[in-house]
N, C-alpha and C positions, 0 to 999 in steps of 0.2 A: 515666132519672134521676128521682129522687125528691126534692125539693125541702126545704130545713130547714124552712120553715115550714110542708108538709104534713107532718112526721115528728111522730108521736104521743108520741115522747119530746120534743121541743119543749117549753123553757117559757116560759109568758108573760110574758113585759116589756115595761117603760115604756120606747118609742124617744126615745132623746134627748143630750146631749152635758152629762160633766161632767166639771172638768175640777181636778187638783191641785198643791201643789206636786212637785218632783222629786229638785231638789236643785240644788246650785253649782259650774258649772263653773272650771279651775284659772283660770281668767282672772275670777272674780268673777260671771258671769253667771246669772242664776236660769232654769231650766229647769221646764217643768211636763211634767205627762203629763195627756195628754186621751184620754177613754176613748169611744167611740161605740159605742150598743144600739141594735140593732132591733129588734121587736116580738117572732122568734121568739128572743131573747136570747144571736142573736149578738153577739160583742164586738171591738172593733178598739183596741189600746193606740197612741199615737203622742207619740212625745217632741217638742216645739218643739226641742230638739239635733238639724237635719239631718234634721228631718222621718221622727225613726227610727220605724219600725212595729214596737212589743214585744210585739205579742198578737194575733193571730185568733184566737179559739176560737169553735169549730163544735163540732158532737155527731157522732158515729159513726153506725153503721147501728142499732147496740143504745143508743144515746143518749147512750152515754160522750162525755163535752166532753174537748174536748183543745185546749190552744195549736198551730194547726201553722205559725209561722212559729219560726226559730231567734232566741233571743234570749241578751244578756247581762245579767251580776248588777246593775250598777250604774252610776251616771252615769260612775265612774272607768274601768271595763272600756269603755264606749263610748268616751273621749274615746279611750283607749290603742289603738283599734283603729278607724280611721277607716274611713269607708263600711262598717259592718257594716248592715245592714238598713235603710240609710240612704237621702236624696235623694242624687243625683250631678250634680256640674254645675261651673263652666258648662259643660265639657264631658266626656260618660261615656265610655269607652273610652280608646285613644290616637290622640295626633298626632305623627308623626313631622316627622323635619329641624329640632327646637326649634322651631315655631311655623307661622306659614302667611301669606298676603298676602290684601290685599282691595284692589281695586283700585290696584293695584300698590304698595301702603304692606305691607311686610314689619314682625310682629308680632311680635318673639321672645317665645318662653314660655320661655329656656331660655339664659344667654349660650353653652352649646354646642350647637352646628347639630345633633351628630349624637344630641342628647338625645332619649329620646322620653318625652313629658307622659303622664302616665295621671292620668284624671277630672279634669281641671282644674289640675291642679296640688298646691301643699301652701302653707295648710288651705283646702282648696274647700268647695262647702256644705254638705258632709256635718257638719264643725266650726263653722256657724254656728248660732246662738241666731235662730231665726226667730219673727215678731210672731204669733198666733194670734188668729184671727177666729171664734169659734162662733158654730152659725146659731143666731138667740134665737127663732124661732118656734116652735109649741108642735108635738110630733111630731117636729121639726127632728132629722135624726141627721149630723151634715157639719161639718166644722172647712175653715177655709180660711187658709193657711200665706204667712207675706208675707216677703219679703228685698227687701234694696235694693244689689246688686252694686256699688261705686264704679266708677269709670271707671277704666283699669288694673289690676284687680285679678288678679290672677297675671299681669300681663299683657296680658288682654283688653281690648280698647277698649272704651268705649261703659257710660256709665251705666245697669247692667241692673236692670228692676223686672220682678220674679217673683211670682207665686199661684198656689199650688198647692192645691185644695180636693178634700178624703178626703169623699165622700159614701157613710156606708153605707144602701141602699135594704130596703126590706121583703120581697125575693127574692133577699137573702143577696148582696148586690153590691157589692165594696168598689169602686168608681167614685173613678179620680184625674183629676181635668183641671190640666193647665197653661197657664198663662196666661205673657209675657212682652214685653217693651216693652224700647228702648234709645235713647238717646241719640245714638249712632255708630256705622256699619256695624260689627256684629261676627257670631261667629259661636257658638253655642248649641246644647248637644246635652243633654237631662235627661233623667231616667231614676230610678228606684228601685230599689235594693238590697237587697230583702227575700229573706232566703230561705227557701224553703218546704219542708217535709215533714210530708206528710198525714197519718204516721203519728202524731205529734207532735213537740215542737220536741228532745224531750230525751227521744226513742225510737232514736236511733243511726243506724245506714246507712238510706238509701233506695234502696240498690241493687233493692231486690225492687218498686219503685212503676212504675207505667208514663205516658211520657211519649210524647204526638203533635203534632209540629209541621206547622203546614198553610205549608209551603215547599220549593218544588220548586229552591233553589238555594242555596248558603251562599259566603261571601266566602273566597275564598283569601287564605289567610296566607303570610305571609315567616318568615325563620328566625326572625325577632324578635317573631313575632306580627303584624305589622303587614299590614292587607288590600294585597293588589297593585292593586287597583282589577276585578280581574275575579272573576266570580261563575258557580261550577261547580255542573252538577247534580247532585242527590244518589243519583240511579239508581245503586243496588249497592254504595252505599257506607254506612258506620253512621250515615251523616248523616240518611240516609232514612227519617223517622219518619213519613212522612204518614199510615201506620197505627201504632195502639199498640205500643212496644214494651217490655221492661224494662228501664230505666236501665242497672242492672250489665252487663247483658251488651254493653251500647254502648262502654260508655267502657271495657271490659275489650280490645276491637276493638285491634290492630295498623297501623290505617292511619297512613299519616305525616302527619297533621292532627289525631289523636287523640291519637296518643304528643309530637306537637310540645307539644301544651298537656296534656299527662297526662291526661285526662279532657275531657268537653266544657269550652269557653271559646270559643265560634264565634256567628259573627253570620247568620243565617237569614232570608232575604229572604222575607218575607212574600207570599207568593200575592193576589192580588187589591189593592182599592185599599178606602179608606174604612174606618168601623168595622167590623172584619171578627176572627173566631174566629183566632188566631195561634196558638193551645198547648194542651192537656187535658191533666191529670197526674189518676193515678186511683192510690188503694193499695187494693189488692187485700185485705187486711186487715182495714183500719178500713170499707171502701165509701167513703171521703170522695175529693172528688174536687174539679177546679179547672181551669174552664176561661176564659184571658186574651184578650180581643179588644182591640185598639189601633188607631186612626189611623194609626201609626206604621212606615217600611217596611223595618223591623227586630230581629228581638229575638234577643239577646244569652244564647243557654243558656250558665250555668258552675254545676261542679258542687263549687265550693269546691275545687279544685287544690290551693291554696297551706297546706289546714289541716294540721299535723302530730300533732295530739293537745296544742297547749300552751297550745291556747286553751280557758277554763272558761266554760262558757257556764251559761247558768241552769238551777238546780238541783246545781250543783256537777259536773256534768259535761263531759267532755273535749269537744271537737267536733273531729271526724277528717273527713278529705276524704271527698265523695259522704254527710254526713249531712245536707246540704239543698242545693236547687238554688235559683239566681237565674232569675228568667224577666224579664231587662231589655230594655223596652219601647223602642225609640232610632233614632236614625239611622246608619249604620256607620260608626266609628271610621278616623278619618285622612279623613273624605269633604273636610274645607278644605282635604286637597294631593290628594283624587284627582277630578276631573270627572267620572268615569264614574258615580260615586252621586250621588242626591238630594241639593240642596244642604242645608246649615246654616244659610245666608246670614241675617241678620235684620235691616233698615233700619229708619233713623227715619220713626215714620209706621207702619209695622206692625207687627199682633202674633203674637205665634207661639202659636199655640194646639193642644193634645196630649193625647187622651184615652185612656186606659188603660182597663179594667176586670174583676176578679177574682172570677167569680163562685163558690160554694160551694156542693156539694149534696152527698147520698147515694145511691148506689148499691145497692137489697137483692138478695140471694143470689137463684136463681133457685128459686123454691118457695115465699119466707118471706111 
């Protein structure tokens, strides 16, 4: 791999954080976008709206820039379409039976048992206006994103105090740490919903990219989607990416885990412990490539399921299912009713802390 900053199309820039207005959300609230450069003049866009990420541009192998995460036109298109490249929280995925217990005090998210919550509820933090902190040191390229959850808030117990800092480094590294704090035993799952395609945001399918995850087990689903609490291996099945393979021909696969969720939407138990390599996506095409290591003993592939072509994403273009994938960083979904996974748990007195990080290089042709 070839690094952006040794790539001879590289240009140089001033690393640092500036930041504008955005616009006004339907509730009054003023929104900005803060943009972070680094030296080789990568760019990273991020709305204080739910922490949304509207821009990585990188260069290609032949130096062409390109945005490769998917993005929309405008603050209105964001609010209308919650968690699109957004944070997630307090918790990402679902929780089944309406809600979950903490030391025997039953929680409901839902006045129906048989509800199941997906990412928090409705409007989780993907719909809030969060405070932004930029770093003011000189060189500085790092925004650091603050919310202050009430105690109840869909639900949850426990007055939650959240920080979430976007650091881009000068080896092309988009670096998330989470921070978080609470007031009363609750429980806590974050996560980011960007999604990605290398090719560009508003270049169509990425069925032809190739995606490797380093997990040798993935969480079994219920008809509803919901984990059983048991984790099967992926020996023989499309789940098995530990070497590269191509998107399209995975999620094109007949298995009944595949066809359950149309396409990937599976949670992948990350192999090893600590900050550790979880994902590579490489397009064959551009050479641009991305590889995600997390603390975290989880990540979340979906390959947008749910798009039918009626979403206009930026540039005035349709977004169709499989034109970008999520690679969300987490703990697995439903873990507050199942024991068998890593807890959620978060007590007064401690903090929860969750490192992501998205690195970006180039690949050249064999010869060039």
């Amino acid at each position: 791999m070839m690094s952006l900053l040794a790539a001879a199309t590289a240009a140089a820039a001033t690393p640092g954080v500036a930041r504008a207005p955005y616009g006004i959300t339907k509730a009054g609230a003023a929104v900005e976008r803060i943009v972070l450069t680094n030296p080789s003049g990568m760019r990273v866009g991020i709305l204080t709206l739910g922490g949304i990420i509207d821009e990585i541009t990188v260069p290609a192998r032949d130096g062409r820039r390109a945005n490769v995460v998917l993005a929309l036109p405008d603050l209105a298109a964001y609010e209308a379409k919650p968690n699109f490249g957004s944070l997630v929280g307090r918790y990402a995925g679902r929780i089944s039976r309406g809600g979950f217990s903490i030391d025997g005090t039953r929680y409901p998210l839902s006045a129906d048992p048989e509800v199941v919550v997906s990412h928090g509820g409705v409007p989780n933090f993907a719909a809030k206006v969060w405070r932004a902190e930029p770093c003011t040191e000189a060189g500085c390229s790092a925004v650091t994103l603050h919310y202050t959850s009430p105690d109840g808030e869909n639900g949850f117990p426990g007055t939650l105090e959240i920080a979430v800092t976007y650091t881009l480094t000068a080896d092309d590294t988009l670096r998330l740490d989470y921070a978080a704090t609470t007031s009363r035993a609750t429980v806590l799952n974050l996560t980011h919903h960007a999604y990605f395609n290398l090719a560009g945001g508003t270049s169509g399918s990425a069925d032809n990219q190739n995606l490797q995850i380093n997990a040798s087990r993935i969480a079994e689903l219920d008809a509803r989607r919901i984990p059983t609490g048991a984790l099967l291996p992926v020996d023989g099945t499309p789940f098995d990416l530990r070497t590269p393979a191509r998107i399209g021909d995975r999620i094109g696969s007949t298995h009944p885990l595949m066809l359950l969720a149309r396409g990937f939407d599976h949670g992948f138990a990350i192999d090893g412990s600590g900050l550790r390599l979880a994902a590579r996506a490489f397009d064959p095409a551009s050479g641009r490539s991305l590889e995600v290591s997390t603390t975290e003993p989880s990540l979340q592939v979906y390959t947008a399921n749910s798009f039918d072509g009626s979403l206009i994403g930026a540039g005035g273009r349709t977004i169709r299912q499989g034109d970008g994938y999520a690679l969300e960083t987490q703990h697995f979904p439903d873990s507050p009713n199942r024991p068998e996974f890593p807890s959620t748990l978060l007590r007064p007195g401690e903090t929860f802390r969750s490192t992501t990080s998205f690195r970006f290089g180039v690949e050249r042709k064999a010869g060039d």
